[in-house]
C-alpha positions in Angstrom: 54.5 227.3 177.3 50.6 228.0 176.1 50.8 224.3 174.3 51.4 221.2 176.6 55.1 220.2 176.3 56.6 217.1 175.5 59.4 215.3 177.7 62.7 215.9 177.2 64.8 212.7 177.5 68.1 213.6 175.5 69.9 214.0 178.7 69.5 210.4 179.7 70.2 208.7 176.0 70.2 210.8 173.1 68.2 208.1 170.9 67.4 204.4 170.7 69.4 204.4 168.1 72.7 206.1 170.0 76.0 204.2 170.7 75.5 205.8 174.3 72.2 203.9 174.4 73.4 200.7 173.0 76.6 200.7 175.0 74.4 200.7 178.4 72.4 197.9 176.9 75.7 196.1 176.8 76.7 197.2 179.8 73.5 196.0 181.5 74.1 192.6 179.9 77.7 192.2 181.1 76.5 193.1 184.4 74.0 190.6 184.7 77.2 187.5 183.2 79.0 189.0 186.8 76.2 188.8 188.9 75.6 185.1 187.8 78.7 184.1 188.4 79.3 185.6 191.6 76.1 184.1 192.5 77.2 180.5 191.2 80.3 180.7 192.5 80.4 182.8 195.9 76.9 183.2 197.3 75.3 179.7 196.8 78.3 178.1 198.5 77.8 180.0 201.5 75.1 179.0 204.5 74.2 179.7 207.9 77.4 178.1 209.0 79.0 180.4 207.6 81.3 182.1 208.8 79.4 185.8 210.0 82.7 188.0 208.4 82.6 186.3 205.4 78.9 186.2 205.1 78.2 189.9 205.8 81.1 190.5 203.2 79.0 188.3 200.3 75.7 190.3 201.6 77.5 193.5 201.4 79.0 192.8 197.6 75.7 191.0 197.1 73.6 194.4 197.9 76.3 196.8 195.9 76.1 194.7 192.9 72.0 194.9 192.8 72.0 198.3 193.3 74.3 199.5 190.7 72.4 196.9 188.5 69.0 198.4 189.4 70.2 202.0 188.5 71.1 201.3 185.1 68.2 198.6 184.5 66.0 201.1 185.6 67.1 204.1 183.9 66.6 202.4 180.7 63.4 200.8 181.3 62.2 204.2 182.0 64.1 205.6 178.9 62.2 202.7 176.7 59.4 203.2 178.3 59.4 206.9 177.6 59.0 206.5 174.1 56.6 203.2 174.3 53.9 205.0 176.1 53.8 208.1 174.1 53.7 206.5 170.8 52.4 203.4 170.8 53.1 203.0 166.9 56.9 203.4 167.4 57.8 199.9 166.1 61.4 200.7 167.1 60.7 201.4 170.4 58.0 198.5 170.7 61.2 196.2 169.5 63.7 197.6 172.0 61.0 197.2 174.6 60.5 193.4 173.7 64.4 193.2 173.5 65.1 194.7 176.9 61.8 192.3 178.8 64.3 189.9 177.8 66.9 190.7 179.5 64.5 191.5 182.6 63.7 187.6 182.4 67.7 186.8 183.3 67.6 189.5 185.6 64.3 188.6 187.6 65.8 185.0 187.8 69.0 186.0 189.3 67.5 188.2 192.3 65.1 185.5 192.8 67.9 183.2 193.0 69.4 185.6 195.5 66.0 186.0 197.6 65.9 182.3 197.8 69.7 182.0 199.1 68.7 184.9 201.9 65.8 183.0 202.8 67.8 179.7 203.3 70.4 181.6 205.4 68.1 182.1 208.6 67.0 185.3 210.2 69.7 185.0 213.4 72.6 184.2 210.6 71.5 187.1 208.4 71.2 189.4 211.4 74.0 188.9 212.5 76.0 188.8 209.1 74.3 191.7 207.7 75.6 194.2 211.4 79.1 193.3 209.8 79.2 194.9 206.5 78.1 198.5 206.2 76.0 197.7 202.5 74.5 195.1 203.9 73.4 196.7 207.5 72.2 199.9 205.5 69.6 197.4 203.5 68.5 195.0 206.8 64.8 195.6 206.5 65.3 194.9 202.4 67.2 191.8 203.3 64.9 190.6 206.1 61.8 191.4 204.1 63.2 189.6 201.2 63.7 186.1 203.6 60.4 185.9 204.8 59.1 186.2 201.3 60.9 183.6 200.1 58.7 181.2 201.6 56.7 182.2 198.9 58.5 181.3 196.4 58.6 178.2 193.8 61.9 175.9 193.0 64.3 177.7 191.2 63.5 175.9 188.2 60.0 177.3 188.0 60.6 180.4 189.1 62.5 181.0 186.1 60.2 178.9 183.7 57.6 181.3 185.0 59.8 184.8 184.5 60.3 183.5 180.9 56.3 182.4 180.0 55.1 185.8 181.1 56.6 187.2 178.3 54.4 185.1 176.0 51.4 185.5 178.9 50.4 187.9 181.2 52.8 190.8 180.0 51.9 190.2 176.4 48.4 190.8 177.0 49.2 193.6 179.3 50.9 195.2 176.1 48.2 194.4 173.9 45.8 196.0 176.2 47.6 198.7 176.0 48.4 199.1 172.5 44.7 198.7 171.3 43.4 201.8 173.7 46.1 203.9 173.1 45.2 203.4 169.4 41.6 203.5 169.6 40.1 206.5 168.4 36.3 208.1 167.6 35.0 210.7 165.0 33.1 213.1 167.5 31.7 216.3 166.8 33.0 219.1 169.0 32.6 223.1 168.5 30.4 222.3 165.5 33.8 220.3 163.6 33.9 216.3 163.5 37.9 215.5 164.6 39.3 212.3 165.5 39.5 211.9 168.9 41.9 209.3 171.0 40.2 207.6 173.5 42.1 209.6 176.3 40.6 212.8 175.2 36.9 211.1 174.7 37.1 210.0 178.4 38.0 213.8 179.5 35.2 215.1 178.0 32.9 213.9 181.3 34.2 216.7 182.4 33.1 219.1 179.7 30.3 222.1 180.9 28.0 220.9 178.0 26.1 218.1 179.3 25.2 217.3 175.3 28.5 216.9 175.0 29.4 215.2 178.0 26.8 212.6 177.2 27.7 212.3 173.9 31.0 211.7 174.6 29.9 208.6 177.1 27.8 207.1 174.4 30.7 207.4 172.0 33.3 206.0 174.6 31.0 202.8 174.8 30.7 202.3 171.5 34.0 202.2 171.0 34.7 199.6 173.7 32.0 197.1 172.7 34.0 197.2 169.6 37.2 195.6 171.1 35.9 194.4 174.3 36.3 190.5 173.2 39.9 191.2 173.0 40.3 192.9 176.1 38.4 190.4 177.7 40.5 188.1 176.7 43.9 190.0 177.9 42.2 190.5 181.5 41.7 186.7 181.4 45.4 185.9 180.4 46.5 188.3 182.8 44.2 186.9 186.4 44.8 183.6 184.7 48.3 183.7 185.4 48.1 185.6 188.3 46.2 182.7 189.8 48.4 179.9 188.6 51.1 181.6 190.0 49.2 182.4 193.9 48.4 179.0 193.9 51.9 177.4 193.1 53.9 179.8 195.8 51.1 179.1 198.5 49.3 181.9 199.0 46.5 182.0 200.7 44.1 184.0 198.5 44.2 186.6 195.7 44.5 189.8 198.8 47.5 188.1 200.1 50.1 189.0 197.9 48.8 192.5 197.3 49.1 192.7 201.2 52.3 192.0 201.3 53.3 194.2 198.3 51.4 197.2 200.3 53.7 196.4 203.2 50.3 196.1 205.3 48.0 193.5 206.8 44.8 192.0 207.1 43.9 193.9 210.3 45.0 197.5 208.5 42.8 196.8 205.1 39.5 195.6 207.1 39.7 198.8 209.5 40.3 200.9 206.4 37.8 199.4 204.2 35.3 199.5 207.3 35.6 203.1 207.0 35.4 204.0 203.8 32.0 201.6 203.8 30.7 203.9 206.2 31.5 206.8 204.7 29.4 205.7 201.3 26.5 207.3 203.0 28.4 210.8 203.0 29.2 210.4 199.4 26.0 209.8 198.0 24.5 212.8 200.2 26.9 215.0 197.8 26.1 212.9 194.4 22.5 213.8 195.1 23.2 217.4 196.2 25.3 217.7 192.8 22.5 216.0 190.7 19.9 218.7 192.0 22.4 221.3 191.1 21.9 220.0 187.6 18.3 220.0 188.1 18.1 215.8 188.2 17.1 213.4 190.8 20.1 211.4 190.3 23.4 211.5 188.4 24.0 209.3 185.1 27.7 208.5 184.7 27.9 211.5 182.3 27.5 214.0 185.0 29.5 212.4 187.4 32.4 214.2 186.2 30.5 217.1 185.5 32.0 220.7 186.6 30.4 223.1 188.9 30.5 226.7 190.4 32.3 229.0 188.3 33.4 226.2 186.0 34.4 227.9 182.9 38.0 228.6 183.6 40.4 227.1 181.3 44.0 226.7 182.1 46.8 227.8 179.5 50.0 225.3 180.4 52.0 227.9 181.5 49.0 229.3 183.9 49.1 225.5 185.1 52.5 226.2 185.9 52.5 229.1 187.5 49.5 228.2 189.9 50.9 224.8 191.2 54.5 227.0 191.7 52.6 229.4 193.5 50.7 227.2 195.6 53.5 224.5 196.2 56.1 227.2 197.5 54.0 228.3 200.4 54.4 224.8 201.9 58.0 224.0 200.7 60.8 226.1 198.5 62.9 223.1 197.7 59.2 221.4 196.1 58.7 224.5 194.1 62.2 224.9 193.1 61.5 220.9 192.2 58.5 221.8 190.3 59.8 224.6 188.1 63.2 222.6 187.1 60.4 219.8 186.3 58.8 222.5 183.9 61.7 224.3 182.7 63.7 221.0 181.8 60.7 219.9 180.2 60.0 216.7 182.2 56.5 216.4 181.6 54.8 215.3 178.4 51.6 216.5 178.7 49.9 217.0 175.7 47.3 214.7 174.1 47.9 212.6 170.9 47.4 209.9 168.8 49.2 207.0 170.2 49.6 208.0 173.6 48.4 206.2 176.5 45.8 207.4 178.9 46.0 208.9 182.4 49.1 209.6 184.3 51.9 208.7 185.9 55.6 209.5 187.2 58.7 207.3 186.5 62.2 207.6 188.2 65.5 208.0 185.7 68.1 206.9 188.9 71.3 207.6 186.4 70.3 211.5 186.3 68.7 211.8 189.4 65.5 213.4 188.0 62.1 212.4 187.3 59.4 211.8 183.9 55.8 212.3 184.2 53.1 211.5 181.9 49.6 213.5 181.6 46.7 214.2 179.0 46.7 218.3 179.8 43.4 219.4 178.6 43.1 222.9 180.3 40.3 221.6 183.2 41.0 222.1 186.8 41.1 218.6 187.2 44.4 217.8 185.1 46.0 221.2 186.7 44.8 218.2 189.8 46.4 215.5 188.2 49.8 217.6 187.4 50.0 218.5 190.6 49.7 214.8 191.8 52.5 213.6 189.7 55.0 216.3 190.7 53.9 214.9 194.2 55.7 211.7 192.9 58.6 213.5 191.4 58.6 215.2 194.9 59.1 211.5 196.4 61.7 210.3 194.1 63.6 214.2 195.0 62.9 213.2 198.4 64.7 209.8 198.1 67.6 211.1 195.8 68.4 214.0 197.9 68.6 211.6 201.2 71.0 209.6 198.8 69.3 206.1 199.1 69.5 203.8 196.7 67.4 202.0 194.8 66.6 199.0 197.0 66.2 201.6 199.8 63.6 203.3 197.5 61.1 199.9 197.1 58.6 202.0 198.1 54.9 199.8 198.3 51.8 201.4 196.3 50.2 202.4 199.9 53.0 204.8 200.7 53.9 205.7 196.7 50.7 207.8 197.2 51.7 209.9 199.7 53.2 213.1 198.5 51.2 213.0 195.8 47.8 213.2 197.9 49.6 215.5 199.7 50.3 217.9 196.8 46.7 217.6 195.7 45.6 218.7 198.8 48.3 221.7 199.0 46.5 223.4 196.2 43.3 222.4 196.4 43.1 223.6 199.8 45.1 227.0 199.5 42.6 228.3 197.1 39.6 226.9 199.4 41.2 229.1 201.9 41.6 232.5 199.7 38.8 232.7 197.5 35.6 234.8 198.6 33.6 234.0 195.8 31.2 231.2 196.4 30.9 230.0 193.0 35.0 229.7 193.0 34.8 227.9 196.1 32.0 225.5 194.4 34.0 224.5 191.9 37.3 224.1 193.8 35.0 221.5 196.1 33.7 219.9 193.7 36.9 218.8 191.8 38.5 218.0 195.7 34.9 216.1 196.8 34.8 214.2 192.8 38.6 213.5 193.6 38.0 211.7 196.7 35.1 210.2 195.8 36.9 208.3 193.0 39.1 207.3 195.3 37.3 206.4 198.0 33.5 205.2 196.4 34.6 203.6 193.0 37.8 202.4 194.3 36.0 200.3 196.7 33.9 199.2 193.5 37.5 198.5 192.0 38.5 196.5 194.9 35.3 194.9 194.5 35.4 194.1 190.4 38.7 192.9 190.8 38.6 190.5 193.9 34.9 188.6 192.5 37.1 188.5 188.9 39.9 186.9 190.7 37.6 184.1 192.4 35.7 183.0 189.2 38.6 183.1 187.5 40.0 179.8 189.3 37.0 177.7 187.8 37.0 179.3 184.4 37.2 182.3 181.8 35.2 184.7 182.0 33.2 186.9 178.7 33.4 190.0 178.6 29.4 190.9 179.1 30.6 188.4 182.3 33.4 191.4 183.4 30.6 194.0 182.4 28.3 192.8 184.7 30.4 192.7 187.7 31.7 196.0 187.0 28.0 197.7 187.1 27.4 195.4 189.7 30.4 196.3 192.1 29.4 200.4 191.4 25.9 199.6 192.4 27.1 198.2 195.5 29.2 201.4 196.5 27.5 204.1 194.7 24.3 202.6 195.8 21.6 205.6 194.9 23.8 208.2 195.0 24.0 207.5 190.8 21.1 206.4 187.8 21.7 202.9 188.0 20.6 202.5 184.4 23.6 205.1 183.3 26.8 203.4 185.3 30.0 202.7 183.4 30.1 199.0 182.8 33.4 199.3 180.5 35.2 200.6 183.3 37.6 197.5 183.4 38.4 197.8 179.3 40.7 201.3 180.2 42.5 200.9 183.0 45.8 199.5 183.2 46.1 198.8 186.8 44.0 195.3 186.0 46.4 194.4 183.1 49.8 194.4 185.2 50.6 190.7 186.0 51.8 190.3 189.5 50.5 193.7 190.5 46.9 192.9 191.7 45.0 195.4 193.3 46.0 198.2 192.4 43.2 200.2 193.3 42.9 199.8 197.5 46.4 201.6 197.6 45.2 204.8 196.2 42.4 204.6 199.4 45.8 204.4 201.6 47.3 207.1 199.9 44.3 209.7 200.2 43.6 209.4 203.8 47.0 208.6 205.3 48.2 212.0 203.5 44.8 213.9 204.5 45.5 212.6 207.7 49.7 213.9 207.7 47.6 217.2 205.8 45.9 217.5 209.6 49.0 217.3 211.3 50.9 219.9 209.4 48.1 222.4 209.6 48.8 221.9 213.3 52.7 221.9 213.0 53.2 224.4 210.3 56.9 225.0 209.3 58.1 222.4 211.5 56.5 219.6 209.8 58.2 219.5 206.9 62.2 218.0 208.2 59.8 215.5 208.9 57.6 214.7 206.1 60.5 214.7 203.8 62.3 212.0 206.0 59.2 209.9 206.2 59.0 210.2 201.8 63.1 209.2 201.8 62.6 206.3 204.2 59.0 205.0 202.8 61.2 201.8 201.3 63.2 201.3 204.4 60.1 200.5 206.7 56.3 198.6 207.3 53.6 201.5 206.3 52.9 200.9 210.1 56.2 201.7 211.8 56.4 204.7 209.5 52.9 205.6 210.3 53.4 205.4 213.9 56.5 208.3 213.8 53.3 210.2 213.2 51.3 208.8 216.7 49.3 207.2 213.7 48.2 203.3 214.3 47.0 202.5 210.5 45.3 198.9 212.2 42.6 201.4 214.0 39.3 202.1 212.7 39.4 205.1 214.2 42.4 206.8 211.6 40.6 205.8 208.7 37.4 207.3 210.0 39.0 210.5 211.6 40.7 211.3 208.1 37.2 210.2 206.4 35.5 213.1 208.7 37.6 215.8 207.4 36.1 214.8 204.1 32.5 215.1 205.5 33.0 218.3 206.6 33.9 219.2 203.1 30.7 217.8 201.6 28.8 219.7 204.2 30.2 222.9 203.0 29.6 221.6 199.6 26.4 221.6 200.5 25.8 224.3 202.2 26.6 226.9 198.9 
């Protein structure tokens, strides 16, 4: 296990190409020909006059017919998408992708159909309907959440015009955004040999100990995006173009608003939380200064940002990756180490870097076998050991979910509380070596990564938030260049970086590499991660205090996260998210890192 490993996904489908494959394809198709029907000829003849028996019987069917849908829909977008993101010249699997969007048109248009029918029905109706039949009592928050959004909804008629267009629009560009930076790549000299280097491995050099190098690798980076910044520009206006069209047609009341509802939160819970983190900025710069004079500067350039510290020059073989987050995860929970080494041993991770592969990270559910894929660029730095052990966090949700047996709609889990086991598993290791090493220049660098972690999420998230609300708002009157999305970039990380970082070496390009701004109908997908990183440093708090007896707990919250508002599930906890005062208390635990950081 010295080299990164690749996924395994031969237990799911053995090919695209296999009868097992195309028979599920079928399969999903003739599913989708029954749930039309029934929808034509059962559902949309019933109302609230119904009568409640027969009503809770048609929610009921109505519920078990989406979920078995959703299982196999899902498995094979995940199986597709498998093979999409790590090789993004795979024209068979780019074909199957395009073929199987396709199908997720008629299948978007029927559950919208179905939201609109729940919507009509009446929350006393439904109430009382849905207590009658067990399916459809098990779902009642999905069902009740899915009426009051359907206020938000367009006719029928456009509603499916627009599920059809956004293959042409918004998810096209999102594709093409991604296809032109998995595929971008620079000649860069490293270890005295010029190699060609994909973009996701240029960006993890900031993180190299060579500051030439590091630097280097910044200058390279931007090159390379003011090469094929025009046409990213131009997929981020598709994408915020439609985005807006479509806000605008279903009423709602800004570009936040949707998002809001998404996150299962409200106004009153984002302004306390982004109150917070405002006045934490302060705290943050205090330890982008402290790490610039470490490097002998007055201020950091964005090549430093990243830069390691303390006794830096560990490099992690895979299987020491391994064996570390096993280690650390089985002192807070057997069954999430005995998670974590079936994730290794079965090969669910595809971790090494290549040619073709998209950047970053992430974790996908496969419902069919109950297990779980993630996605990383291994690269032997603390950081990715980080970053493993964040996705296994999300496995650890999905295990969390699977074992409670809930089903998929029980498992729409919103982006606030999809964060939480993975912060929490960050945090896990990240803190058990805080707490055993001796050696100050160990405990340096494990603050560092933990402070340069939460910075991101905290600092240039904000400047996310930022970017992506002001592009949203000029969008409405026009399109915007891409020296216009440059500009508000640099000028959103002045505004939370402040002089904590060289203004005159920020990272203006920020907006050409990451996906989140590319997902139509998925705005703000930053704020979340904000959400994620202090509601589980705040749980973090409370199990230091609890211990063993935390953890029945924690892993009922994780298997109920779609079943329940991020505040009622906060508040099992004693937590009350719409208070300043959570935000800020979880914020304060970060200070007192920084003053250690400090302090060495």
């Amino acid at each position: 296990m010295s080299t990164p490993s690749r996924w395994d996904m031969t237990n799911v489908y053995p090919s695209l190409e296999s009868k097992q494959f195309k028979s599920a394809l079928k399969k999903l198709s003739a599913m989708l020909d029954e749930l039309e029907t029934f929808l034509a000829k059962k559902v949309s003849k019933a109302n609230a006059k119904t009568d409640p028996k027969k009503l809770g019987k048609l929610l009921g069917e109505s519920v078990d017919r989406l979920n078995a849908l959703y299982d196999l829909s899902n498995t094979i977008g995940s199986y597709i998408y498998a093979f999409v993101t790590t090789n993004s010249r795979d024209q068979l699997a780019m074909r199957t992708l395009s073929e199987y969007e396709q199908v997720q048109v008629r299948q978007s248009i029927l559950t919208t159909q179905f939201q609109a029918w729940v919507g009509k029905l009446g929350k006393a109706a439904l109430n009382k309907a849905a207590k009658l039949a067990p399916a459809a009592k098990s779902h009642a928050f999905m069902l009740n959440e899915a009426a009051e959004q359907a206020k938000y909804l367009m006719s029928e008629a456009e509603e499916a015009l627009a599920a059809e267009l956004t293959l042409s629009g918004g998810n096209a560009f999102g594709k093409l955004q991604g296809t032109v930076t998995s595929q971008l790549s620079v000649d860069f000299e490293l270890d005295g040999k010029t190699q060609k280097m994909p973009m996701p491995a240029l960006i993890n050099l900031r993180s190299h100990p060579d500051e030439s190098v590091r630097r280097r690798g910044y200058e390279a980076e931007n090159v390379a995006w003011e090469s094929v910044k025009e046409t990213l520009a131009a997929c981020l206006n598709g994408v915020k173009g439609e985005t807006n069209a479509l806000n605008k047609r279903r009423g709602r009341e800004d570009a936040v608003h949707s998002s809001l509802d998404q996150s299962r939160i409200d106004r009153p819970t984002l302004k306390a939380m982004l109150s917070a983190m405002e006045d934490s900025f302060p705290t943050f710069r205090r330890y982008f200064k402290k790490k610039a004079e470490r490097l002998g500067k007055e201020k950091l350039a964005w090549w430093d940002v990243f830069a390691p510290m303390g006794k830096a020059d560990k490099v992690y073989s895979f299987d020491e990756a391994r064996d570390f987050i096993l280690h650390h995860f089985g002192a807070f929970s057997p069954d999430l180490a005995e998670m974590t080494k079936t994730a290794f041993d079965k090969n669910w991770i595809d971790a090494e870097q290549r040619d073709g592969k998209r950047g970053g990270a992430f974790c996908m559910g496969v419902p069919a076998v109950k297990e779980s894929r993630i996605l990383a660029n291994f690269d032997g730095s603390f950081d990715q050991v980080s970053t493993l052990a964040h996705e296994l966090g999300h496995a650890y949700h999905n295990y969390c979910a699977y074992e409670a047996g809930k089903t998929e709609l029980q498992q729409l889990t919103p982006m606030t509380l999809a964060e939480t086991a993975s912060i929490m598993c960050e945090t896990i290791i990240t803190e058990a070596v805080l707490s055993q090493t001796t050696d100050p220049q160990e405990e340096l660098a494990v603050l560092e990564a933990q402070l340069n972690g939460a910075a991101q999420v905290i600092v240039d998230i904000y400047s996310r938030y930022l970017f992506e609300k002001e592009v949203l708002e000029r969008r409405v009157k026009a399109e915007l260049s891409a020296d216009d999305f440059s500009e508000i970039m640099e000028r959103a990380q002045k505004a939370t970086y402040g002089d904590g970082l060289d203004e005159r070496y920020l990272q203006k390009f920020m907006w050409t590499w990451k996906p989140h701004y590319y997902t139509p109908g998925l705005s703000f997908y930053n704020y979340p991660y904000s959400f994620g990183l202090l509601f589980g440093t705040g749980l973090y708090a409370i199990y230091q205090q609890r211990g063993a007896a935390f953890i029945p707990d924690y892993k009922n919250l994780l298997a109920s996260t779609g079943e329940a508002s991020a505040a009622d599930l906060a508040q099992r906890f004693g937590i009350d998210i719409r208070k300043k005062k959570f935000w800020a208390d979880s914020l304060a635990i970060i200070a007192k890192r920084v003053d250690r950081y400090c302090e060495l």
